[in-house]
matplotlib code that plots the C-alpha trace (Angstrom):
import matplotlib.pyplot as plt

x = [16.6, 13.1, 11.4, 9.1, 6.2, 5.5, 1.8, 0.5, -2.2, -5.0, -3.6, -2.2, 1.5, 3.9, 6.6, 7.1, 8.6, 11.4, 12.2, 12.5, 15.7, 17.6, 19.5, 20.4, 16.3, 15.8, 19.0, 18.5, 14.5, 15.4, 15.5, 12.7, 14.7, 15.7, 18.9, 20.4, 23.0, 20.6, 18.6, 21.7, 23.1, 18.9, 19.7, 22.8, 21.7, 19.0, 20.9, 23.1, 20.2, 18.7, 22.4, 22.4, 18.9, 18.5, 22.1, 20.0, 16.8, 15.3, 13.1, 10.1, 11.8, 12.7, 9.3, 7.5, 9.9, 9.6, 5.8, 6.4, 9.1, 7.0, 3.2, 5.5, 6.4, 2.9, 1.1, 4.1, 3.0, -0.3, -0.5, 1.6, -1.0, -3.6, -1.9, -1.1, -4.9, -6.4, -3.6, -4.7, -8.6, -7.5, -6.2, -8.7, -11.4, -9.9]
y = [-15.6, -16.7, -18.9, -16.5, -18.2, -19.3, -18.5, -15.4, -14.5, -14.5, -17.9, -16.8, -17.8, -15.0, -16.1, -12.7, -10.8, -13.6, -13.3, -9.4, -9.7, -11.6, -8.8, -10.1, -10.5, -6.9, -5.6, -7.7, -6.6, -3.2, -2.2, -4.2, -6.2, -10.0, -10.8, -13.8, -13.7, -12.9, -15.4, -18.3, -16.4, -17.1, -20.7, -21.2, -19.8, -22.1, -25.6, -24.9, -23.9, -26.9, -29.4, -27.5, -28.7, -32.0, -33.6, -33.0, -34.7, -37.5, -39.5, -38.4, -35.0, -35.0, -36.1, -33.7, -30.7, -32.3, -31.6, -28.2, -27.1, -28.1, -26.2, -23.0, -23.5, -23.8, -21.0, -19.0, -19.6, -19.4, -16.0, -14.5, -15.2, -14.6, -11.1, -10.6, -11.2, -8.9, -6.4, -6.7, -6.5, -3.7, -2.0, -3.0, -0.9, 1.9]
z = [24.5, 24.5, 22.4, 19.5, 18.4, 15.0, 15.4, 16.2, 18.6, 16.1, 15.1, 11.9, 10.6, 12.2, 9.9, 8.6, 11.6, 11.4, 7.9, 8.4, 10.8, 8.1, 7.2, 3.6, 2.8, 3.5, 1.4, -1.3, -1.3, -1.2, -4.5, -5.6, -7.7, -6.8, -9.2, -10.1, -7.2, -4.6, -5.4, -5.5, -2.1, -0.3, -1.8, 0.0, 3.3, 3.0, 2.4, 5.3, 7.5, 6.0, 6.6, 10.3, 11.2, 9.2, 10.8, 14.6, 14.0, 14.8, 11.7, 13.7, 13.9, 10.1, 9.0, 11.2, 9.7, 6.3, 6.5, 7.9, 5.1, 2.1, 4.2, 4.3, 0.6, -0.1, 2.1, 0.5, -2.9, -2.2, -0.6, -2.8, -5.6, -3.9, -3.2, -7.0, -7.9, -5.1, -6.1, -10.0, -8.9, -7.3, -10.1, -12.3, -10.0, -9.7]

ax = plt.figure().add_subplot(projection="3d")
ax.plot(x, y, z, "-o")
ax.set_aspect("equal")
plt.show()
């Protein structure tokens, strides 16, 4: 299988077609509604993704990923309120 790029080709994060083959994000986004269980279920799938990848790195590896885990979590974050405000303006104009 080969290798998809993190990056797209105007140099944007291409995260997003990723998370749209976990087959658990979709169905538990379907209804709009994130529960309680959903939410612990996302949290286990990520510790043991986490457990799977952490055990094979290097401490140049981990640091690396470190750095990369906690810019996802951010650019996350960020966008999503930036997408909340320019969905409020939005609203407000019309």
């Amino acid at each position: 299988m080969a290798r998809s790029s993190w990056i797209d080709d105007d140099h944007h994060p291409a995260i997003d077609e990723h998370v749209q083959r976990l087959e658990h994000f979709t169905a538990a986004l379907a209804d709009g509604v994130v529960d309680q269980d959903e939410l612990a279920k996302q949290e286990a799938n990520l510790i043991a993704a986490m457990r799977d990848v952490e055990a094979d790195l290097s401490d140049a590896q981990h640091t690396k990923v470190t750095r990369l885990l906690a810019e996802l979590a951010a650019y996350t974050v960020m966008e999503l309120l930036h997408n909340m405000a320019a969905s409020r303006l939005r609203q407000v104009i019309k």
